[in-house]
N, C-alpha and C positions, 0 to 999 in steps of 0.2 A: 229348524229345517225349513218354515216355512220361508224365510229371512235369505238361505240360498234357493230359494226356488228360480232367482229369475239372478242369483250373482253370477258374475265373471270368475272367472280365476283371477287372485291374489297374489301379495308374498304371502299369506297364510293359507290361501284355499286353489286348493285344482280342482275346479267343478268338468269332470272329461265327460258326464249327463249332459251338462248343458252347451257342450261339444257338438254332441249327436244331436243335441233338441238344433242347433244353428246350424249345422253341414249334415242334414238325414241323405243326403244322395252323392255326400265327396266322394271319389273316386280311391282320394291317397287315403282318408283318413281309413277306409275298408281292405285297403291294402297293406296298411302299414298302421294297427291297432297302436295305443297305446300298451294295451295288455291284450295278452292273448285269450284269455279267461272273461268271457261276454260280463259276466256281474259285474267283474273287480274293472271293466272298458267302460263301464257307466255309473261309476262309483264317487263319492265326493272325498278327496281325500284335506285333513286340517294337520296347521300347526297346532297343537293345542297346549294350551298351558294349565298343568295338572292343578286342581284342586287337591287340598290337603287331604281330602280321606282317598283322593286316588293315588296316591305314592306307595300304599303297600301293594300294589298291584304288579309291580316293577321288584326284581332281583338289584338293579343300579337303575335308580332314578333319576331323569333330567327335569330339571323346568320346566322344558316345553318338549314333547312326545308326537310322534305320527299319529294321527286315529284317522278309521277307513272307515267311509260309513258305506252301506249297501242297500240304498232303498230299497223297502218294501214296495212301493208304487211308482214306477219311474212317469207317470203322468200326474202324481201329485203328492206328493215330498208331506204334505200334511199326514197321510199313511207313518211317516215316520220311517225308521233305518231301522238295521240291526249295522252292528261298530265293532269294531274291537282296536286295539292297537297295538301298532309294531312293538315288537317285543315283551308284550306282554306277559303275566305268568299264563303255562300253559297255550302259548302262541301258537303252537307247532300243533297240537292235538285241537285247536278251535279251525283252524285255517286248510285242515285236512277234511274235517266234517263241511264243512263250510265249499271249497273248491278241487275238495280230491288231489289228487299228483300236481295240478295247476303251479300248487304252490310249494312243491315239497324243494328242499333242501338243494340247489344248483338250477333249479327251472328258469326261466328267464323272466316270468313274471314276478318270481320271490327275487331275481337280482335286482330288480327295480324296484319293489319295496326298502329293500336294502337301502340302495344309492339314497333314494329320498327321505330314507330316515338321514341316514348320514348328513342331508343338508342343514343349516340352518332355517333360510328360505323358499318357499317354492318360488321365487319369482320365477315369471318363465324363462327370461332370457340365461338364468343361472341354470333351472333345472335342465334345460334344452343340451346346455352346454357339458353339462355334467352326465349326462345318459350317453353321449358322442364322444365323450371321451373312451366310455367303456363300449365305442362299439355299437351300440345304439342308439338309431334314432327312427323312431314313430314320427305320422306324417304332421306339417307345420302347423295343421291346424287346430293341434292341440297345443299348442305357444302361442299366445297373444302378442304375437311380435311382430309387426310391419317392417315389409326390408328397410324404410326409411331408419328406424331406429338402429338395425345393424348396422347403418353407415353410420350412424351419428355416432354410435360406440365403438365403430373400426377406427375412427378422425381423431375420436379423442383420444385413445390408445396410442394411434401413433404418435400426435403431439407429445404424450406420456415418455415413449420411446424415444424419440430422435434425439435428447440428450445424452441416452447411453450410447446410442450410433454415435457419433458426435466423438465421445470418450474413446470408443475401440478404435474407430478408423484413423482419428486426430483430423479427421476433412470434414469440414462442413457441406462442403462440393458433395452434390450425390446423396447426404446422408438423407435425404425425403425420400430417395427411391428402396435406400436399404433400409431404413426406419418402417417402410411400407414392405418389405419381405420379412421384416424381422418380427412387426406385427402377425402377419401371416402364421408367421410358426407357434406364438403366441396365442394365437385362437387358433390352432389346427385340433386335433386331434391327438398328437403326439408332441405339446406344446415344450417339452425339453431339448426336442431336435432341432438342432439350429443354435444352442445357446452354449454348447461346449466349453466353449472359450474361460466364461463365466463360471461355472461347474468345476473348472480347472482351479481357477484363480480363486476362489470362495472355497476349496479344499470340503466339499460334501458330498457325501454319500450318494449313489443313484439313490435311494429311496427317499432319503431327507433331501436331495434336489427335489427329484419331483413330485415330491407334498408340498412341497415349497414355493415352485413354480405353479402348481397348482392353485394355492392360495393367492401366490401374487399377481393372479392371472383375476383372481376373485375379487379382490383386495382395487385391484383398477376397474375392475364394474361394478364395485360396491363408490367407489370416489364418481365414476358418472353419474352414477343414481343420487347422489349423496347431492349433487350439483343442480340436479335436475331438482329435484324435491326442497333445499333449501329457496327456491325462486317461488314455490305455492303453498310452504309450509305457514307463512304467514297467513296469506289469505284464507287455509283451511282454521287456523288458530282464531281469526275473528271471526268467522260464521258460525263454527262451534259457540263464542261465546255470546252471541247475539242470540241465536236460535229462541226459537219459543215454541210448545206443543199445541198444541189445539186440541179441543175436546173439552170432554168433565178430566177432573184431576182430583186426586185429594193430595190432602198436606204432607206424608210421606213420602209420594212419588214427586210432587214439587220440591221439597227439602232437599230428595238423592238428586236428581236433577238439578239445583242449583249449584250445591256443594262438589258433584263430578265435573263440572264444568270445569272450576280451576284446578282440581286432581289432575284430569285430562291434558289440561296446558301444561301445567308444570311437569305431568309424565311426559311429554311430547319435547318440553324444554330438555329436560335431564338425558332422554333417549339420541335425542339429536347430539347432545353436547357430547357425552360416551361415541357417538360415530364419530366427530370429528377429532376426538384427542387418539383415537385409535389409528386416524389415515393420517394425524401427526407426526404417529410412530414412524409407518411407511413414511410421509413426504421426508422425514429426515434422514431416513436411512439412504433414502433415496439420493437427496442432496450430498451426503456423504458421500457417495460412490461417484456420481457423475461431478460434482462439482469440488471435492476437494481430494475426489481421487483415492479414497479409502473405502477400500471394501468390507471392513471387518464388521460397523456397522448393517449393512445390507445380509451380510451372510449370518447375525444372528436376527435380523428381521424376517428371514428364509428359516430359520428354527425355529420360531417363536410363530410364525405365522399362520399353520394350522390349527392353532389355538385361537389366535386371536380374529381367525377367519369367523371361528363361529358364534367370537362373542359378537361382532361388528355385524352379522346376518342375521342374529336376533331381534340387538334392537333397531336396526335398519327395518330388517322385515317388519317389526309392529309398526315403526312408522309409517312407511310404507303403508300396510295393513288401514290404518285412518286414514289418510292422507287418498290412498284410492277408493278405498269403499263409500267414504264420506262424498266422493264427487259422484260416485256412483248413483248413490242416494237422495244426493242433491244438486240436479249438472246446474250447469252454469246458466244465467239467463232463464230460468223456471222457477215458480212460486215456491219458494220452500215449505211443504205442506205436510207436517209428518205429527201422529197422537204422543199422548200424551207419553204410553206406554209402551208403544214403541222407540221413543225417545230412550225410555229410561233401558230399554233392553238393548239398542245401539249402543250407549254409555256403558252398559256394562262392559258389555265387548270389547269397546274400546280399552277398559278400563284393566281387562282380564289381560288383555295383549301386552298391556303396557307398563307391568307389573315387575320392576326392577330388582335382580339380584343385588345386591350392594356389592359384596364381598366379590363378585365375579368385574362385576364394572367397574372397582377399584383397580 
């Protein structure tokens, strides 16, 4: 707790507390709550990845699970929370004592528990995106998102785009202006309209279109991020392995701390290489359609993709998860100055996050 006292939001953590501790007088963020329900409006919500005695906690257990925690002391997190997690046994009877009607069965604060179970990631620019689809959206200051980045993710999308523009129209002439409207529908809010055409000739379902369209809408912001983070993944890899604690230590916590350091690298190797053999999938299905002009490729990549949405937001998300926390931690240009034991409690984190299903990353 005390480790998010002073965190950002994540791919694994939405601190919306320390929302209200940076905007106490925004106008939007009081008019347009994240939650309606004041506890669950300053709550810290995690990806968390289950320990073994917590899986009988769960009727269908995941890997990795929603947990909400509810500070006791919203001026100092050392108080400690009370938690629980989505879907948990007895969810419905905790969350009733807990926030009354707030959260009963169709409310709009339990829809949004919902969605964000459903995600893989919190990052925000996904969960933002995914609350707007259904309709919802709380004000922006609860997404750590600078408009700079949403043009740099509208540019890339289209470059994405304009070879299947390209493909329908047969003209290159023009295709940057419709490649930029086709993007548009793309991140609208009813991101299937516009693409009919497609929908026809791929012979799918409304429903399996648009899980489809969904994911492949994810799937292109998961290859941004993926672009973005291969360019500081290295530099995070050699600070990680340089680091050194300060302090007293004893020979335990120097051992974990030696030995987590290449665990770390090499989970961080392994997590990256599973994202990139995944957006393999996609780039080919992709080339298949625009470039050799067969769809049938693409249209089992549109079935296959809400699956594979969530394994690629997994381990995306934990990298991610190190990759920003750890700058957090330690920005750039500042003394890297961190104990012994703190160290080793970083490392676990890191360690917990990063913690690969084999059978699933196959």
């Amino acid at each position: 707790m005390t480790a998010l006292e002073h965190s950002a939001s994540t791919a694994r953590v939405l601190n919306l507390l320390a929302v209200h501790r940076k905007f106490p007088d925004d106008q939007d963020i009081q008019l347009n709550p994240f939650f309606r329900n004041r506890m669950l409006n300053r709550s810290i919500i995690l990806k968390h990845r289950l320990r073994p005695h917590e899986y009988g906690n769960f009727p269908s257990p995941r890997p990795t699970m929603t947990k909400v925690l509810i500070p006791i002391d919203g001026t100092d997190l050392r108080s400690g929370a009370h938690s629980f997690f989505i879907g948990q046994a007895g969810f419905d009877a905790i969350t009733e004592q807990a926030f009354g009607e707030d959260l009963r069965t169709g409310s709009r604060d339990r829809q949004i528990l919902d969605l964000i179970d459903t995600l893989p990631s919190l990052d925000p620019f996904l969960l933002r995106e995914h609350l707007r689809m259904h309709d919802i959206e709380p004000a922006r200051g609860y997404f750590s998102i600078s408009d700079a980045d949403v043009q740099r993710m509208v540019e890339f999308v289209r470059d994405e785009i304009l070879a299947l523009v390209v493909l329908s129209t047969g003209n290159e002439r023009g295709a940057a202006q419709a490649s930029a409207r086709l993007v548009d529908k793309l991140l609208s809010n009813t991101p299937d309209s516009g693409f009919e055409p497609l929908k026809y000739t791929l012979g799918l379902s409304d429903q399996k279109y648009m899980d489809g369209v969904f994911s492949w809408r994810g799937f292109l912001y998961y290859k941004w991020v993926y672009t973005d983070l291969k360019a500081v993944l290295d530099e995070c890899l050699g600070e990680i392995r340089q680091i050194q604690g300060r302090g007293p230590k004893n020979s335990e916590t120097a051992a974990y701390i030696n030995a987590a350091k290449v665990r770390i690298q090499q989970r961080l190797r392994s997590s990256f290489a599973n994202v990139e053999a995944l957006l393999n999938v996609y780039n080919h299905a992709y080339r298949q359609l625009t470039v050799q002009n067969n769809p049938v490729s693409f249209r089992d990549f549109l079935l296959s993709a809400p699956a594979m949405f969530l394994q690629i937001g997994e381990q995306l998300g934990a990298v991610q998860h190190v990759v920003s926390f750890w700058r957090y931690r330690m920005p750039k240009g500042k003394p890297r100055i961190i104990g012994y034991d703190e160290l080793a409690d970083l490392f676990q984190d890191f360690e917990d996050g990063l913690l690969v299903d084999d059978a699933a990353a196959a």
